[in-house]
C-alpha positions in Angstrom: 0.0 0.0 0.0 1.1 3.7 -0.7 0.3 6.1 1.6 -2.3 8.9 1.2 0.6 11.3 2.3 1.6 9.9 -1.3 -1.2 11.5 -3.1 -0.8 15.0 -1.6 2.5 16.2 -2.4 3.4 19.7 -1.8 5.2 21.5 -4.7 4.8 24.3 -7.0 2.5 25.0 -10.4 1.6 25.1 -12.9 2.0 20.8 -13.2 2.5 17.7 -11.0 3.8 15.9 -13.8 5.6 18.1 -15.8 6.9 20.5 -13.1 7.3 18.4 -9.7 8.2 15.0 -11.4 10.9 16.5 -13.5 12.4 18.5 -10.6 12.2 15.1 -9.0 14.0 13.0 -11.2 16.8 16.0 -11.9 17.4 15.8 -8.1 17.8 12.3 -8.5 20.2 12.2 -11.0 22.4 14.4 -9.8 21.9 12.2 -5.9 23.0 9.0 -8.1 26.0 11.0 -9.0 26.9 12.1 -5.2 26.7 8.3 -4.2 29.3 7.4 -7.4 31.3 9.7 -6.6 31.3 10.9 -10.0 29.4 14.4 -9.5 33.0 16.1 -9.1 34.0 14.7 -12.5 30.8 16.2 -14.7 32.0 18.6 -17.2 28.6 18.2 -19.0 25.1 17.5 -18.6 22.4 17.2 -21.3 18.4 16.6 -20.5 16.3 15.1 -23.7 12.4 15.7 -22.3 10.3 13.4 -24.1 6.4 13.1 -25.6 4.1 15.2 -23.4 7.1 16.7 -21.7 8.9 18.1 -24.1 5.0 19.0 -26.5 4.2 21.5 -23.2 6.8 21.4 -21.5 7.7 25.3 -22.1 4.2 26.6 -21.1 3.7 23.9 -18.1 7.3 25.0 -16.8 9.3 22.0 -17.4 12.7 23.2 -18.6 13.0 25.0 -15.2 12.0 22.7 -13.2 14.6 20.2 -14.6 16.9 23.0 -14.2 16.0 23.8 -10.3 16.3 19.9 -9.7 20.0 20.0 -10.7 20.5 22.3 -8.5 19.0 20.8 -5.5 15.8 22.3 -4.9 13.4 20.2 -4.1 9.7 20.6 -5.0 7.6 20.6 -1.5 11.1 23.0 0.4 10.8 25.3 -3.3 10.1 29.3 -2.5 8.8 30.6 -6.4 10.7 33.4 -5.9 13.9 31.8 -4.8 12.9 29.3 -7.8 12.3 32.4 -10.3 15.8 33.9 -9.4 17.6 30.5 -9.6 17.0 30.5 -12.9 17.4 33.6 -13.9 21.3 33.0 -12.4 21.7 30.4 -14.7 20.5 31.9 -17.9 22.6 35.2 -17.5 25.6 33.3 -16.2 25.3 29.9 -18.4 26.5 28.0 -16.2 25.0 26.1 -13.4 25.7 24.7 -9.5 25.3 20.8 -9.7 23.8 20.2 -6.2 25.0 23.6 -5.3 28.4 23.2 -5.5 29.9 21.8 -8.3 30.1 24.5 -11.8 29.3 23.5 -14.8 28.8 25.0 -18.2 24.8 25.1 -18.8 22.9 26.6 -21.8 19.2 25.5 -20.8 18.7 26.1 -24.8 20.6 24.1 -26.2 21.5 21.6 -22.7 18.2 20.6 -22.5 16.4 19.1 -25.6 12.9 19.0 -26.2 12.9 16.0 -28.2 8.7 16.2 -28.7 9.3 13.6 -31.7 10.3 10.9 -29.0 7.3 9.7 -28.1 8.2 6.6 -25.0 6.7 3.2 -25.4 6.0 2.9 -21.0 4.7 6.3 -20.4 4.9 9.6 -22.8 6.3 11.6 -20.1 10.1 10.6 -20.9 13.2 12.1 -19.5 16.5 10.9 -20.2 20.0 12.6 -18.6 23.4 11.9 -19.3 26.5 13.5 -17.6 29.6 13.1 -19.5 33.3 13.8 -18.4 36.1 16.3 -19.8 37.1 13.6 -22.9 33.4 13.0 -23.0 32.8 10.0 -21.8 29.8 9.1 -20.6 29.5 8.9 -16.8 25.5 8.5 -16.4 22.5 7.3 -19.1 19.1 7.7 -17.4 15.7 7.3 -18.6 12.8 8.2 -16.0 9.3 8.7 -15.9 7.1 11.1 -14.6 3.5 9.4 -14.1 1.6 12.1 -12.7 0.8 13.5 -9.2 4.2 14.0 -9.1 5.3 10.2 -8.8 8.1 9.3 -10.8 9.3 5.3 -12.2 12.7 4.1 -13.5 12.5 2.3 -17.1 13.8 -0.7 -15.1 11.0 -0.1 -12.7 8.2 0.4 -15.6 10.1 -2.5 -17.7 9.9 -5.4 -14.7 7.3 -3.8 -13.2 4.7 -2.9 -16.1 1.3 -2.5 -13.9 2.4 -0.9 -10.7 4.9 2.2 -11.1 5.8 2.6 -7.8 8.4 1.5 -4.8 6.7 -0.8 -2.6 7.0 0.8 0.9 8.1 -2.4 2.5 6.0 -2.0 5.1 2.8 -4.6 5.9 -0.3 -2.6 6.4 -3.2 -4.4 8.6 -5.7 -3.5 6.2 -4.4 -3.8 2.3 -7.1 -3.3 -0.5 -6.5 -3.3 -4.1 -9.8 -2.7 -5.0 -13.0 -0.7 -4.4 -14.4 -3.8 -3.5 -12.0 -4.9 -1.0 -12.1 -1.4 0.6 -15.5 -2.1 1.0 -15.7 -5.7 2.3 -12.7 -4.8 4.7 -15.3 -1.9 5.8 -18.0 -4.5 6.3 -15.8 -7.2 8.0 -14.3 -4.5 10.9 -17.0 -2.2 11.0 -14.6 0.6 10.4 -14.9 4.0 8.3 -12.8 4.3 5.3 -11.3 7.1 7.2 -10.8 4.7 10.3 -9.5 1.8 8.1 -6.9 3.9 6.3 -5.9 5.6 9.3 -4.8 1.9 10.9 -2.8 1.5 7.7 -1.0 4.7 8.3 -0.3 3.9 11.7 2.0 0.8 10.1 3.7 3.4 8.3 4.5 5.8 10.9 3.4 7.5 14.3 0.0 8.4 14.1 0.9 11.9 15.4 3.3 12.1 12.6 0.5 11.3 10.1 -2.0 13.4 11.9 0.6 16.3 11.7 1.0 15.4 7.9 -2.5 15.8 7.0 -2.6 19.1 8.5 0.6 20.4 6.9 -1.3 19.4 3.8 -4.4 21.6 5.0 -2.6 24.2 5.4 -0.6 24.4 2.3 -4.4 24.3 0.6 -5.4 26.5 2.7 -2.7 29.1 2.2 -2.7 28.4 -1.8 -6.6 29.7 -1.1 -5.6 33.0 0.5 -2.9 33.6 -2.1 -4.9 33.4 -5.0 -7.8 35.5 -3.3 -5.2 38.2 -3.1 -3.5 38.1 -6.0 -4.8 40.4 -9.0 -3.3 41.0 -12.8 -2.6 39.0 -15.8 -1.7 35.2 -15.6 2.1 34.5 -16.9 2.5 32.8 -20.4 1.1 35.3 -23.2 -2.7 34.1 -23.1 -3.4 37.5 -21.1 -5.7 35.8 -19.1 -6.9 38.0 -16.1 -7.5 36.5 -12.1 -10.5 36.1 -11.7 -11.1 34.7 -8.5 -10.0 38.2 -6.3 -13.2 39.6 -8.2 -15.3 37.2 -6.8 -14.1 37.1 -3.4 -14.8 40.8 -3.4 -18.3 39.9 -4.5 -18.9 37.5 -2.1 -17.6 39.5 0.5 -19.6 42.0 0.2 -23.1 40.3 0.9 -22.2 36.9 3.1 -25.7 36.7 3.9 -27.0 36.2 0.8 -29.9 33.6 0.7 -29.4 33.1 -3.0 -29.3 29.2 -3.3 -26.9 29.7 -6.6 -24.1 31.5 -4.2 -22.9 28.0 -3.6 -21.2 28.1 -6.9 -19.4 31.3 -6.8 -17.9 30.0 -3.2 -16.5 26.9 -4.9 -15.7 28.7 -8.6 -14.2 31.2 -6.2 -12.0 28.4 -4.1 -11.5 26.3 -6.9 -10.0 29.6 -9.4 -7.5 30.8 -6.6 -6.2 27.3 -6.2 -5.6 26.9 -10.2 -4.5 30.6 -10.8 -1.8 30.5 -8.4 -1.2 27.2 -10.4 -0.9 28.8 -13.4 1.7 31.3 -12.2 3.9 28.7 -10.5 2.9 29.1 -7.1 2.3 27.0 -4.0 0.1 24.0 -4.5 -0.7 20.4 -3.7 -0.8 17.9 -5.9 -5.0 16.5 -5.3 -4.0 14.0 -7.0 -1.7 16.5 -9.7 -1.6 20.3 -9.9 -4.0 20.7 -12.4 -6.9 19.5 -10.8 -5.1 21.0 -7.4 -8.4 23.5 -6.8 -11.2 20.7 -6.6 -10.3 19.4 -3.1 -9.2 22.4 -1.8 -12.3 24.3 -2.5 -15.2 21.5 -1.7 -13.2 21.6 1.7 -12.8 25.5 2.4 -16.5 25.4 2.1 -18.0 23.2 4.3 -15.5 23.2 6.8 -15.8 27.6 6.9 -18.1 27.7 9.7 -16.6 25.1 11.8 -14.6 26.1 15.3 -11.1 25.2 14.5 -11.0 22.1 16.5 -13.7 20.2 14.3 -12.5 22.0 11.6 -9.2 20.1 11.8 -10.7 17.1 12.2 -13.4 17.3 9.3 -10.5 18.0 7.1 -8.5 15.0 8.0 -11.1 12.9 7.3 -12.0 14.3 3.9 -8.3 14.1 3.2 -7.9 10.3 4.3 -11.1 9.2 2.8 -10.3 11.1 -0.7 -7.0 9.8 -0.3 -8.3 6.2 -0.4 -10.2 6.7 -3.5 -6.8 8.7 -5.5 -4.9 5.2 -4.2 -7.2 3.4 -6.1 -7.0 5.3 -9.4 -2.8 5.4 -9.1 -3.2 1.4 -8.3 -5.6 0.8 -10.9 -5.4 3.1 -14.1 -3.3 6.3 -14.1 -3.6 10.1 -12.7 -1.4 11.3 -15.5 -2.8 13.7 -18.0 -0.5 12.3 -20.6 -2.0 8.9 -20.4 -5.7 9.3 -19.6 -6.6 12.6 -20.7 -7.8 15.5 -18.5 -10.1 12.7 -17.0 -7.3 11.0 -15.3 -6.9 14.4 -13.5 -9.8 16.7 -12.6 -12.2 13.9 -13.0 -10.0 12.1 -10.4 -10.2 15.4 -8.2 -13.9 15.0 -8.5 -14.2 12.0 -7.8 -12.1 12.0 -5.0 -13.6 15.2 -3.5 -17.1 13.6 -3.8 -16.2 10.5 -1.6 -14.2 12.8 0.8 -17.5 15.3 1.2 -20.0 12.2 1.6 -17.7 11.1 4.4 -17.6 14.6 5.8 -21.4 14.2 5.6 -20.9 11.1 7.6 -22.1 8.7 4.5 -21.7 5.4 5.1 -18.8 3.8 3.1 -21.0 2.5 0.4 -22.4 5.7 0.0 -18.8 7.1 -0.1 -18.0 4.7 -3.3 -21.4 5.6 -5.0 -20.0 9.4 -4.3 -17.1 8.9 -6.0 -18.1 7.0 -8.6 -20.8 9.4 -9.8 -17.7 11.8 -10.0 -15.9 9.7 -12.1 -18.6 8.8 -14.1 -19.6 12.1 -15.6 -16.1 13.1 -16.5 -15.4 9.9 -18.6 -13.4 10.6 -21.9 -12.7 14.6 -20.6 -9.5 15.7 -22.9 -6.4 17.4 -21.8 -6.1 20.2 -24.3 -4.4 23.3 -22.8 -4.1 26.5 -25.4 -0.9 27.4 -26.2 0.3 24.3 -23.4 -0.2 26.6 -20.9 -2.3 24.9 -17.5 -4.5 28.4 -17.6 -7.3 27.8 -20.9 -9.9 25.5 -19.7 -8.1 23.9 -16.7 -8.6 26.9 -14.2 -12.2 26.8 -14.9 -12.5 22.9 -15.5 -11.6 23.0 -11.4 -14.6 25.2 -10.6 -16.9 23.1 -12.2 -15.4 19.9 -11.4 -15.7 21.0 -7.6 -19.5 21.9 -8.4 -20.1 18.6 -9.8 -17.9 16.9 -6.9 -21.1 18.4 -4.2 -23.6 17.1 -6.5 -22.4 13.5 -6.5 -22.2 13.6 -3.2 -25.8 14.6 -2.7 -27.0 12.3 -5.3 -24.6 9.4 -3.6 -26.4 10.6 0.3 -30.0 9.8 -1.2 -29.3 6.0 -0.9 -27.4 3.6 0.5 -27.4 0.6 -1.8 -25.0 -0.7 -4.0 -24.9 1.0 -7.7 -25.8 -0.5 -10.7 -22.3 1.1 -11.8 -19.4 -0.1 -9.8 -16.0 2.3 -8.3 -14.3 -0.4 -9.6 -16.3 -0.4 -13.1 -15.5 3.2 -13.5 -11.8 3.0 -12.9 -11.9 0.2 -15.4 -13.6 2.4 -18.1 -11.4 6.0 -17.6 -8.6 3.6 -17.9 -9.7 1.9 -20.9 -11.3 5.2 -22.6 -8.0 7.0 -21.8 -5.9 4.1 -23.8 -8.3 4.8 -26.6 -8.1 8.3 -26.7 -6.1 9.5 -29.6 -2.4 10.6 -28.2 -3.3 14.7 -29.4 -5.9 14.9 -26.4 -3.6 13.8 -23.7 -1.7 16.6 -22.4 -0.3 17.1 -25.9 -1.8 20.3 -27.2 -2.0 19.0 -30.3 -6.1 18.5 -30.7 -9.2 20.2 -29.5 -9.1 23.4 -27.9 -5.2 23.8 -28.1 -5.7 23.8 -31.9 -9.3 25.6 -32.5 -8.4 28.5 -29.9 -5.0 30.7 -31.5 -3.2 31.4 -28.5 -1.6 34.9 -28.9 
């Protein structure tokens, strides 16, 4: 089992898999190169970024955050200003710190390679590194993958392991499930909450304080990603001129809380969900719910019905939704994919949904069938949604794809609360058919920008 602290990763926008993976796997590299004992004898370095990665990787921030990885920031400790001026220091001076402390030559033009023509055979988020000596020699060949949320594979690890990208934990959890089914029967058998059940596996993985102070951390980060966005005004970075939005709705709603208008509910979640995804967009802050593009959904289904809480229960509430929509993002990663690149835009906001669905029907104290049913009506009405950024920037439709995705996420919960028998439609069923509609979806709709809106909208 993976831990829900898994899911939530703390990092910075605008994406999971093409900003906090890549850092990621840079940071890596240059680690492998530490252990050698070879880091000292790099006199060059050259990044190819493959498929998805290299197709957006300009607008979604990729070359930097390969960059920032070699020199040893790491994505959840990352300031973006600290970040902004890092690179700028390596583009005036061209050269660059490996780990901080070893100078190299660097041209992130022509050092890094967006090879968009590669397109991988085990994921189409490809990134190979090489460091070579003074006679140039080759001193490290690595290919990696970034599989969205910010999780990262090996080839040798996507090769022998072709089903289940990640690193066991190596640690035997009381309750393991595979399956929404299992989840459920394991519910049934203890007479334990989802929350309760993945809790007890947590506690195998760590002090419960620890994982109890995690979740809150995570909160918080949410939280703060909220307030930022609420107070942030001006155009988005990237060319699109797309304005904030969400600072003009905050106003709005600030300045008649006691409206009785029953329609309000939206503009508290568009206005949660927009700050979430426009901070996103200008490579701020954020947590990966499960990846940065569909990082406002969660956040914003939670700031609003835990607003009005006293802080105690509000803490509480939150940790449950965060446990509970954890367990579902576990099965998605276990079972199909939360990468953009491999099952469209469905794969990540209609994850979020789905996940933000169960988490509110368990803040609404559903039962854990109920919970499923939540979810799976989430999933359900996001089937076959394409990733199609304009001008592969994570702004044009994905800020407001959040905001609706968190509106839906409430309604499947209501729907889910109305009964409390099982579904004609399985959680398991609906994984199975995103996965299987995402392998059928024609490459240029997965996080490509080479189909739908990308290509019908000019981006100027």
């Amino acid at each position: 089992m993976l831990s829900v602290l898994d899911i939530f990763r703390i990092g910075i926008g605008p994406s999971s898999s093409h900003t906090v993976g890549p850092m990621r796997i840079s940071s890596m590299f240059i680690k492998q190169l530490r252990r050698s004992k070879k880091l000292e004898q790099v006199a060059r370095l050259h990044i190819e970024l493959q498929g998805s990665l290299a197709l957006t990787g300009v607008g979604h921030g990729t070359v930097d955050a390969a960059t920032l990885g070699l020199i040893d920031f790491v994505p959840d400790q990352t300031d973006p200003d600290k970040a902004k001026a890092a690179i700028a220091a390596v583009r005036d001076s061209g050269s660059i710190a490996l780990a901080g402390r070893h100078e190299i030559a660097f041209d992130m033009g022509s050092d890094i390679d967006l090879a968009g023509h590669v397109i991988p055979e085990l994921h189409p988020n490809g990134m190979r590194l090489r460091a070579y000596n003074a006679a140039n020699a080759v001193l490290s060949d690595q290919t990696h993958y970034s599989t969205g949320g910010g999780f990262v594979a090996s080839e040798r690890q996507l090769k022998t392991r072709p089903k289940k990208d990640q690193i066991a934990v190596g640690v035997t959890v009381p309750h393991p499930f595979g399956s929404a089914a299992e989840l459920l029967e394991l519910c049934a058998q203890t007479g334990l909450s989802i929350e309760q059940l993945v809790l007890a596996n947590e506690d195998a993985m760590r002090p419960r304080a620890k994982t109890e102070a995690g979740l809150d951390r995570i909160a918080e980060a949410m939280d703060q990603c909220i307030d930022r966005g609420l107070s942030q005004t001006g155009e988005l970075p990237g060319g699109l001129k797309v304005r904030r939005r969400a600072p003009e709705l905050w106003q709005g709603l600030q300045a008649s809380p006691l409206s009785n208008e029953r329609e309000q509910l939206f503009d508290w979640l568009n206005c949660f969900a927009m700050a979430v995804n426009e901070e996103n967009a200008a490579g701020g802050r954020v947590v990966t719910a499960p990846t940065n593009g569909a990082a406002g959904i969660i956040p914003a289904v939670m700031r609003h019905y835990c607003k009005d809480a006293d802080e105690r229960d509000c803490k509480l509430a939150r940790r449950s939704m965060l446990l509970t929509s954890g367990a579902i993002g576990l099965l998605y990663k276990q079972r199909a994919s939360i990468s953009g690149a491999e099952m469209g835009c469905q794969g990540e906001v209609g994850v979020a949904c789905s996940m933000a669905a169960g988490g509110l029907a368990a803040l609404w104290r559903g039962t854990p069938t109920q919970v499923a049913s939540a979810a799976e009506i989430g999933m359900e009405h996001n089937l076959g949604l394409t990733c199609d950024p304009v001008g592969g920037l994570v702004q044009v439709p994905c800020i407001e794809r959040n905001a609706i995705g968190a509106v839906k996420a409430v309604n499947a919960a209501r729907l889910a609360l109305h009964r409390d028998e099982a579904t004609m439609v399985s959680l398991d069923q609906v994984i199975e058919t995103m996965r299987q509609t995402g392998l059928d979806m024609s490459t240029k709709y997965k996080e490509t920008s080479q189909g739908g809106l990308a290509v019908n909208v000019v981006a100027c």
